[in-house]
FILUMBA-776676 format. One record per residue (C-alpha): x, y, z. Coordinates in steps of 0.25 Angstrom, whole numbers, plus 5000, padded with zeros to 4 digits. Layout:
BEGIN
XYZ;...
***
This chain:
BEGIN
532152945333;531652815339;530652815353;531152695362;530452605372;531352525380;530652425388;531152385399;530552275408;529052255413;528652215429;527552155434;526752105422;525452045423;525451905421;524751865408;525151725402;524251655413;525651595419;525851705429;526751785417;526951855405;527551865392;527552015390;528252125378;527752265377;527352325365;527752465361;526652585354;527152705349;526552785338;525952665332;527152585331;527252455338;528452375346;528752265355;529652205366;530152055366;529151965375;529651935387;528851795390;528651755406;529051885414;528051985423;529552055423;529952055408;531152155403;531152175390;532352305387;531952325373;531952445367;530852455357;531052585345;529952675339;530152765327;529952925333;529653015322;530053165330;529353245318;528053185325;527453235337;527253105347;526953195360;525453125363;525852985360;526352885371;527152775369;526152635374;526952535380;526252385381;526552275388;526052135383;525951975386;526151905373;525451775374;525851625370;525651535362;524251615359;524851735354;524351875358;524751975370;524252025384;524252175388;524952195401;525052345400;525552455393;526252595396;526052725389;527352845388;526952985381;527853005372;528053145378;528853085388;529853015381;531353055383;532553055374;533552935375;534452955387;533352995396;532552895397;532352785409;531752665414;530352695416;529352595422;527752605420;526752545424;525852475415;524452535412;523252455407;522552445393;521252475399;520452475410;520452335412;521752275410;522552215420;523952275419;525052275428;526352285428;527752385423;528652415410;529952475410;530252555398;531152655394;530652755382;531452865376;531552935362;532852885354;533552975341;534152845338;533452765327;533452615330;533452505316;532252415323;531052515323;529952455329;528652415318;527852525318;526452565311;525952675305;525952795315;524852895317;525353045318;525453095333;524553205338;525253335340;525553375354;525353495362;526653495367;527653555356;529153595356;529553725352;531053745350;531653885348;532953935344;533454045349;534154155337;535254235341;534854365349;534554505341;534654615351;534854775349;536254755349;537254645345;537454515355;538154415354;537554305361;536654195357;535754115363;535753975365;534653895359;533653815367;532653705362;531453705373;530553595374;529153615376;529153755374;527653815371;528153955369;527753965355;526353865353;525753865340;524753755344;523253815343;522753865356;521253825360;520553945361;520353965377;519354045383;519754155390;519154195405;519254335411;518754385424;518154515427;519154615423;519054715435;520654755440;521354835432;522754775425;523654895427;524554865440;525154945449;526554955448;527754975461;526855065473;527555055487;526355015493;525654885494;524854865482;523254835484;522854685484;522154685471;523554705464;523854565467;522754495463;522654425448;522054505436;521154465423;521854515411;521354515398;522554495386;522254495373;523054355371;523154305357;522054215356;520954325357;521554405346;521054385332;521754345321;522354445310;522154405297;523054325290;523854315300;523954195305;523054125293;524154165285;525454145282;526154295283;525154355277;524554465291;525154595286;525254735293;526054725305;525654855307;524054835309;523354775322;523154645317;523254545326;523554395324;523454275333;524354175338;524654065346;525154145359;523554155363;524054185379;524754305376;524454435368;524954435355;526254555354;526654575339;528154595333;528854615321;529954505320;531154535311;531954395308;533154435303;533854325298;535254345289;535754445279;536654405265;537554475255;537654595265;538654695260;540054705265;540754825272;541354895264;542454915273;542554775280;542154715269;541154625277;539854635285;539554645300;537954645298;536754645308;535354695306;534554795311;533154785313;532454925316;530954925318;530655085323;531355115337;531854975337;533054905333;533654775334;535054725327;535454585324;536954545328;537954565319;538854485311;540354505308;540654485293;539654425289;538854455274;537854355278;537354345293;536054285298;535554335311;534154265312;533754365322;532354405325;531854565330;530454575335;529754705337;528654735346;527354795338;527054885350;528454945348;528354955334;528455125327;528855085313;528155045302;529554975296;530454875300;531954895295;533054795295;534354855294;535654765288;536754835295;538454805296;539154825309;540054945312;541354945320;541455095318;540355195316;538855145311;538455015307;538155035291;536754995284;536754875275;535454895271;534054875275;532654795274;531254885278;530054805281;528754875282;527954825294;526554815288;527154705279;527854625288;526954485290;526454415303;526854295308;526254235319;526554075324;526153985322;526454035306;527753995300;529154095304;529054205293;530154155283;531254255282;531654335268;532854405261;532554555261;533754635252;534254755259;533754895255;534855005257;534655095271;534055205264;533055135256;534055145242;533855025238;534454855239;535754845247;536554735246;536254615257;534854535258;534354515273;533454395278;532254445287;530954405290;529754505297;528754465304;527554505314;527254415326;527054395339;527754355351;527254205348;528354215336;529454095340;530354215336;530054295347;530754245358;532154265353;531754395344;532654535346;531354615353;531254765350;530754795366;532154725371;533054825361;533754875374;534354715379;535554675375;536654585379;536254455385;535054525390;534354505376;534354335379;533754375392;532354445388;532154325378;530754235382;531254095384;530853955388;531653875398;531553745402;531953695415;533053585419;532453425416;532853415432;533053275440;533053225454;534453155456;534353055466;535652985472;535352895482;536752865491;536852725494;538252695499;539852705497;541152595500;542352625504;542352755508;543652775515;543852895522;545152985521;545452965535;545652805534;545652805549;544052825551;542852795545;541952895534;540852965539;540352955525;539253035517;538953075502;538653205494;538153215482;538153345472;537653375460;537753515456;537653595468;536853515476;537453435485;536753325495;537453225504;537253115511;537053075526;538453035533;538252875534;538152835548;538952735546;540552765544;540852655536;541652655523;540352625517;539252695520;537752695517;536852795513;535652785506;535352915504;534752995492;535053125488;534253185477;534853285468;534153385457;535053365442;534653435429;534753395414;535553425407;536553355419;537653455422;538053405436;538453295442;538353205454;539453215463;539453105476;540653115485;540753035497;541253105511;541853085525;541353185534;542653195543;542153315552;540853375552;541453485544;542453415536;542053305526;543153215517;542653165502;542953025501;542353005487;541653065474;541053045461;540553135452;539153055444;538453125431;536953125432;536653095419;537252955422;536152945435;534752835430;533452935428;532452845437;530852895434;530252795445;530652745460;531352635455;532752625459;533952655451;535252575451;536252615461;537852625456;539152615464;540152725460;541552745463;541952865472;543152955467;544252955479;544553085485;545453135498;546653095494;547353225496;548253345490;549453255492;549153125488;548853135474;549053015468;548152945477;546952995469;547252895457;547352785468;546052735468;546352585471;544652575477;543352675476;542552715487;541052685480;539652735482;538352675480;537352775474;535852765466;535852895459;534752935448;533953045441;532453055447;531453065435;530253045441;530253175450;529853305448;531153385450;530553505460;530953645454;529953715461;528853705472;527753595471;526953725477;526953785462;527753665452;527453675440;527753545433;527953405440;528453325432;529453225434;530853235427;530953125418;530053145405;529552995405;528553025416;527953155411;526453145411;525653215397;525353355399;524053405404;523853535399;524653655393;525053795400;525153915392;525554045398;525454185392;526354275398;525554395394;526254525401;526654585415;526054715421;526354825430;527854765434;528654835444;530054895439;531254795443;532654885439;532955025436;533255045422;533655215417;533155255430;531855185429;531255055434;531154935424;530654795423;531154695411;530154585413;529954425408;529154305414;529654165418;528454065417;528953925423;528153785421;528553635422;529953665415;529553765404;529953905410;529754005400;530154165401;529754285392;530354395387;530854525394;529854655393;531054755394;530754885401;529254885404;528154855418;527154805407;528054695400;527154595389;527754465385;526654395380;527154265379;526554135378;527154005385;526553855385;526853735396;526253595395;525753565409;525653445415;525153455428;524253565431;524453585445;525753675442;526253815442;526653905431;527354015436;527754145429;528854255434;528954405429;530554455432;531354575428;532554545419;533754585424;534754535412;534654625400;535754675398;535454815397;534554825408;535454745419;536654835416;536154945419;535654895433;536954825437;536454685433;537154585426;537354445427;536954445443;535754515440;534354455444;533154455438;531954525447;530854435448;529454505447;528354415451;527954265448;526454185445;526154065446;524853985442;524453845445;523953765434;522953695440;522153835443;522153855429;520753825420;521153745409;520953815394;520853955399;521454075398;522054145412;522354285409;522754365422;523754465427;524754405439;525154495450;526854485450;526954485465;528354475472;528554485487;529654575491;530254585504;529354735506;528154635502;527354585489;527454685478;526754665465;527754655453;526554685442;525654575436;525854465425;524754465415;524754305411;523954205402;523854065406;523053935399;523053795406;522653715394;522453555397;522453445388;521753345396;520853335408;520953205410;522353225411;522253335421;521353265431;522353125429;523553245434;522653295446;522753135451;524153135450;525253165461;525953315457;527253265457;527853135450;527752985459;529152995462;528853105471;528053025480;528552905478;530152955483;529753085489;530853195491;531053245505;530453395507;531953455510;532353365498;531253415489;531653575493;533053545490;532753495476;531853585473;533053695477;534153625469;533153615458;532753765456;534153795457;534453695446;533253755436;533653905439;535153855437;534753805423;533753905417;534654025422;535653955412;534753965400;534854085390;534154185392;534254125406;532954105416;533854165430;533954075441;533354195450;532054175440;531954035441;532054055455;530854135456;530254045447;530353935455;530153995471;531453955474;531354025487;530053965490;530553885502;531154005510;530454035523;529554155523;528654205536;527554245524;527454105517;527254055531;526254135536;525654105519;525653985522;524853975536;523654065532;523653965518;523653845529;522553935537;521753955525;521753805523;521253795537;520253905537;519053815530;519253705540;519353805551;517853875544;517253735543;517753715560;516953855562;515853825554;515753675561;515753745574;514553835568;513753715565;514053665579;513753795588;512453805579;512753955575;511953905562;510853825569;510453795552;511853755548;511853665560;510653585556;510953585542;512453515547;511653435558;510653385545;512053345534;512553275546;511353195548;511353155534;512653135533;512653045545;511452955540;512052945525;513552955528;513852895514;513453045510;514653115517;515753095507;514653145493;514353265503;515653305506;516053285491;514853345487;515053445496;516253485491;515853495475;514953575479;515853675484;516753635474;515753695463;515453815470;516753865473;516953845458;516153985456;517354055464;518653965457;519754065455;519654115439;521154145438;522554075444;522754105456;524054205460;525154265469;524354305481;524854395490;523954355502;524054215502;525554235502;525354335515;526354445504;525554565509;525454555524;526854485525;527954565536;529054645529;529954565538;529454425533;529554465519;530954515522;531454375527;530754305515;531654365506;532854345517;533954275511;534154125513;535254135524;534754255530;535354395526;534754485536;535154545550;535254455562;534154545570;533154525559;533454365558;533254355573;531954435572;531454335560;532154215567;531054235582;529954275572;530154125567;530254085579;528854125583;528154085572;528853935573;528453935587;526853965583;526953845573;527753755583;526653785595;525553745583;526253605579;526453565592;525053595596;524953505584;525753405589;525153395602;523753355596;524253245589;525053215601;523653205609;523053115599;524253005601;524153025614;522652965614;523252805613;524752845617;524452835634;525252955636;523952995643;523452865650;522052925655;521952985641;522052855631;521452765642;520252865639;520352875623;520452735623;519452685630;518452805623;519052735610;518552595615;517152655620;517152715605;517352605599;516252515605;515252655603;515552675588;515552525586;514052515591;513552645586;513452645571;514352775565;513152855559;512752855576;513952915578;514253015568;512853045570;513153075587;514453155585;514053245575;512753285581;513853285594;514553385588;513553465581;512853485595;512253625597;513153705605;512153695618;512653565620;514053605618;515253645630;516053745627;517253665634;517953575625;517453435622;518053315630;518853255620;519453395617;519753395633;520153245632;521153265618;521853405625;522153315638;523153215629;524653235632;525553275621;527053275620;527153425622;527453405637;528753325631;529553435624;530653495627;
***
């Protein structure tokens, strides 16, 4: 494996041999081995496009190196060299050959007082082919070990409590922190005053009291408090007695711990034939008490190997032995006993990560009945863990005996990750030679362009000519892998409602240039395929004697984010290509502890049920836990990790009800169109979050109905934001949120929506294909994809947030007013003194207003929030909100109710249109007034303004400004004795300007 450093070209050097040029080759560094370009002598401009090799060893961690680029001035006849600049790459941000693109930076100085200018071209990717020339390299120190670690699972077949057939596909997942063995910092651990009980109220027909919905301090017992058993973890396999309360520790210190018997069963030799078949159809059996669990079975077979794992929960457990039963498939009548292994569970070792995988071992089989060795040997390993054991998420689970079918993939945890997605800019620039089908008059032409199912077009030129112009873009969203393609077809609109396609062409995307700057890509001519021949003239479709052409520039954006969601609550902005990702700050690290008090969602015998999981989504890790079958009190348990690379982002976590278990969906009608019933959502912002603690609180689940907000249960969560450096964190609160090509080619706002649309769509498409699938109705959820619907509550939400924004300016306007109608004749001379001295220091009023301010600042700091903040019911006007309103809110989108209720919502709008129209034309005609002050619309009015203006002018010039500032203040802080109740005159003067209201319609 070779890394490789194509450079390119260099711009705008600094001139450096004293005859207004340079003689400049740039020198490579990488892991303390050494290579360098050809000199170029006598070019600011020079382009090198050498590729230079260095030796990769991927058994060694390189994460926290960089790659240092320099660029030098080799001098002549007195040999030696001149630093121009240099360019550092982290090696995290390298791509694989085939994705990698011209990337221009900027060159950075040496220190503080070099004089650097300049930019070098360079292309940088990691090879698998190995190149004869290797670069001299030196001795190499070992990289430091990174943070960042890549856990890959395989996924074994399924054990269920009957047979199934199905396998699931394996996934490799990058950047997955489900499983982290690195050592945890011990963290201190906050609690508030514990004075509301945790116990919930479940469904009531009335409204619940307000107290319900407000977050609560609980207080787990998450694995890090727990003390450590002995041996257990010191050791090798030596904890003993599964039986006892011992407890050990782990690396899952977010969650609280929950202990199982694991049973591996691996394969089976020399089992005995049938005697009747004379072969073997043999499965296992693995019965632990009440519980059961089988292995699928294999047809003819004297040695199988199912590698299968069982796990049993200790809560459940009424045994003090643990059999596994060897048994051959019947057609007819009962399945016979091969034989059998009995394994006594105070024997059975523990095994916690990060300790080894417990090495299986060949067991002989006793006879059923305990009279003695049968024939066949069996491989099995037994082991107590817990749910941090990497074989827990694709164990058999003793609590899940009842799912079977293709409901057993779907109450699997799981990590997804989310669609690489890219922006697919085409910019339309012109076509030649588009002949119409109707040869007697000339095209009204225009261009559509699909990919997928979206579908833009062009303006109609305003030209007919048989060569139009454009010179429009359309901006498409396109995913890896690249399954669609780019369809253009050229069109003559005949009639308004009939349109003639006069030419197509069908374009992959891979082919399209991946651009990571503003620079401009090359543009291509391509040849249209001719269409409108007609049914009977068939042969004059191979008759091409010349093409109709078109003129596009079409690439794949790499230096956007791609929008998934809103910018309200994102939760990762980075931009698609890899090459521009900054280090990451900090780490995320979720425990998803349990849910309490959830509501029933489906009948099940009679009775209400809820089979519960939780989606956490952030950046592009989204990650789902198992499904709690049959309980209100689920407990998952289950520890997650994200790196973070900007803290002003938004994990959010869902709780639904799975709908697809086989079982459970048949006997309530499901099946494939079955939905999954969302039970609430959380989000927390990063950025609220103290860095190295522990947030333990319970969630309300709150979800608005059309009868009104109803609380769904609460979520019991533990969340640590762990920061690696502040001084990376302060240089990220400098930075714009999005990437520069957001602000340097801004998307329109209809643009930005549609995008963000055609993008949820594309990520719920993909996910839902997954196995177990994340549904798009999830995803959905996930993602507010009905965000952008009207609602009559958000708006009035959203007014009283604009009026509580007002309200302090509206109470520092009363208390001025105070000051000025001395109500507090002592406030008013303390405000009369402070503007005395500010007036006769003015160089004080910026330190007081900052100081004043810090002060604030600091004393507020006694009332700062001590948890993340939540769903709240009165910000988002839930409780008070009409059954009417909330019944349009969840109106379809065209409308699906009567015509009388329409009508009646259609004048309601009306009205409250009509109160914001009256308020911004009231807007309007103020600043309408203020042009007309030099506008002589009013000629008695600006002769006034402007000879007071020249009167002003003379006054303020003669008077110094401490004079004046001095007059008006005193002026307007007059006691009220002096005061008219009528409004001033240049009130009465300002409310006399004309405004353009007299010319509407």
């Amino acid at each position: 494996m070779k890394l490789v450093v194509e450079v390119i070209d260099a711009y705008d050097l600094k001139p450096k041999d004293g005859e207004g040029s340079v003689s400049a080759f740039v020198e490579v560094d990488f892991g303390n081995q050494l290579s360098k370009t050809k000199t170029i002598p006598k070019n600011l401009n020079p382009i090198w496009n050498q590729k230079l090799f260095f030796d990769l060893d991927p058994t060694k961690n390189f994460h926290n190196q960089s790659i240092e680029v320099s660029v030098y001035h080799e001098r002549k006849p007195i040999f030696g060299r001149n630093f121009l600049g240099k360019v550092r790459f982290p090696f995290s941000n390298l791509v694989k050959k085939g994705e990698e693109a011209y990337q221009v930076f900027p060159l950075e100085k040496n220190w503080f007082f070099s004089s650097v200018k300049g930019e070098i071209g360079l292309k940088i990717y990691i090879s698998p082919e190995t190149n004869p020339k290797s670069p001299p390299t030196l001795s190499s120190n070992p990289p430091s070990k990174s943070f960042s670690a890549v856990s890959k699972t395989e996924n074994p077949k399924i054990s269920t409590f009957k047979s199934v057939k199905e396998e699931e596909t394996e996934e490799e997942v990058d950047q997955v922190y489900k499983n982290r063995v690195g050592h945890q910092p011990s963290m201190h651990i906050e609690r508030r005053p514990r004075g509301v009980p945790l116990t919930m109220h479940t469904a009531s027909p009335q409204m619940p009291p307000d107290e319900d919905y407000n977050l609560k301090d609980t207080n787990p017992e998450l694995g890090e408090r727990w003390p450590s058993g002995g041996g257990g973890i010191g050791g090798a396999y030596g904890g003993r007695g599964w039986m006892s309360s011992e407890r050990y520790a782990s690396t899952y210190d977010l969650v609280e711990q929950m202990f199982y018997l694991y049973v591996r069963v691996v394969k089976a030799k020399d089992l005995p034939p049938s005697t009747i078949t004379g072969s073997c159809d043999p499965y296992v059996e693995v019965k632990l008490g009440n519980y059961k669990g089988r292995t699928k079975h294999f047809e003819k077979k004297m040695n199988p190997e199912w590698n299968q794992v069982f796990a049993f929960s200790k809560d459940r457990v009424q045994s003090s032995t643990l059999e596994v039963f060897v048994k051959e498939k019947e057609m007819i009548g009962r399945d016979d006993n091969i034989g059998r292994v009995v394994f006594d569970l105070n024997e059975i070792p523990t095994r916690v990560p990060p300790d080894s995988p417990l090495a299986p071992q060949w067991y002989r089989l006793e006879h059923r009945r305990g009279e003695g060795k049968v024939r066949g040997d069996i491989m099995i390993a037994v082991w107590m863990g817990t749910q941090a054991d990497e074989a827990f998420p694709e164990a058999w689970h003793s609590d899940a005996a009842s799912v079977y079918g293709e409901g057993v993939f779907n109450i699997r945890s799981k990590v997804y990750i989310s669609p690489k997605l890219w922006y697919l800019r085409v910019n339309v620039i012109e076509a030649q030679d588009i002949l119409p089908n109707d040869r007697s008059r000339l095209p009204e032409v225009f261009v559509k362009a699909q990919v997928g199912s979206q579908v833009l077009r062009t303006k109609i030129c305003p030209d007919r000519t048989t060569n139009p112009l454009w010179n429009e873009d359309l901006v498409f969203v396109a995913a890896e892998p690249f399954e669609e393609q780019l369809v253009i077809t050229v069109e003559d609109r005949v009639l308004p409602s009939k349109e003639d396609m006069l030419g197509r062409i069908s374009l992959p995307l891979d082919t399209f240039e991946k651009r990571l700057d503003h620079r401009p890509t090359h543009s291509q001519w391509f040849n249209l395929e001719k269409y409108g021949f007609g049914l009977l003239e068939p042969d004059r479709r191979k008759e091409l004697k010349f093409s109709s052409r078109i003129h596009l520039r079409a690439c794949l954006e790499g230096g956007y984010h791609v929008l998934d969601e809103s910018t309200m609550y994102i939760s990762d902005q980075r931009p698609t290509a890899r090459q521009l990702w900054k280090q990451p700050i900090g780490i995320l690290e979720v425990g998803i502890l349990a849910a309490q008090g959830l509501l029933p969602m489906k009948m099940k015998d009679g009775r209400g049920c809820t089979d519960a999981y939780c989606v956490a989504k952030y950046g592009h890790k989204w990650v789902r836990t198992r499904t709690i079958l049959d309980t209100f009190n689920p407990k998952w348990n289950e520890q997650y990790t994200w790196e973070v690379y900007d803290p002003c982002t938004v994990v959010t976590l869902g709780v639904f009800d799975n709908c697809h278990l086989g079982s459970v969906e048949k006997l309530n009608g499901g099946g494939r169109g079955a939905r999954d019933s969302r039970i609430g959502k959380v989000r927390i912002r990063l950025s609220s979050l103290e860095a190295h603690r522990i947030y333990a609180h319970s969630y309300p689940l709150l979800v608005l109905h059309p009868t009104g907000v109803k609380k769904m249960g609460e979520l019991q969560l533990a969340v640590r934001f762990t920061t690696l450096s502040l001084a990376n964190m302060i240089y990220v609160y400098g930075h714009p949120l999005l990437p520069k090509m957001h602000y340097l080619h801004p998307f329109t706002v209809n643009q930005v929506d549609n995008l963000r649309h055609q993008a949820m769509n594309i990520v719920a498409t993909r996910l839902s294909r997954a196995e177990p699938p994340l549904r798009k109705e999830v995803v959905e959820f996930m993602l507010d994809l009905d965000s952008h619907m009207w609602s009559m509550r958000r708006s009035k939400a959203n007014f009283f947030r604009i009026m509580a924004l007002l309200s302090g300016f509206i109470s520092m306007s009363w208390w001025l007013g105070d000051v000025c109608d001395w109500k507090n004749p002592i406030t008013t001379v303390l405000v009369h003194i402070l503007f005395l001295i500010l007036i006769c220091y003015p160089e004080l009023i910026l330190p007081t207003l900052f100081l004043y301010m810090f002060l604030i600042g600091m004393w507020n700091y006694r009332f700062r929030p001590r948890y993340p903040p939540h769903m709240d019911t009165k910000i988002s006007w839930a409780e008070t909100a009409h059954p009417d309103e909330l019944d349009e809110e969840f109106d379809t989108f065209p409308t699906s109710r009567s015509h009388d209720i329409v009508r009646m919502r259609y004048d309601r709008l009306r009205s409250v249109a009509g109160r914001i129209q009256t308020v911004v034309g009231d807007i309007a005609t103020q600043g309408e007034r203020v042009q007309c002050l030099l506008s002589w619309r009013d000629p008695r009015a600006t002769s006034l303004f402007i000879v007071f203006c020249l009167c002003a002018a003379v006054v303020l010039y003669a008077t110094p400004f401490r004079v004046v500032a001095l007059v008006a203040g005193l002026y307007y802080l007059r006691h009220p004795r002096f005061r008219s109740k009528l409004p001033s005159v240049p009130i009465n003067f300002f409310r006399r300007l004309p405004a353009k209201t007299d010319s509407l319609l």
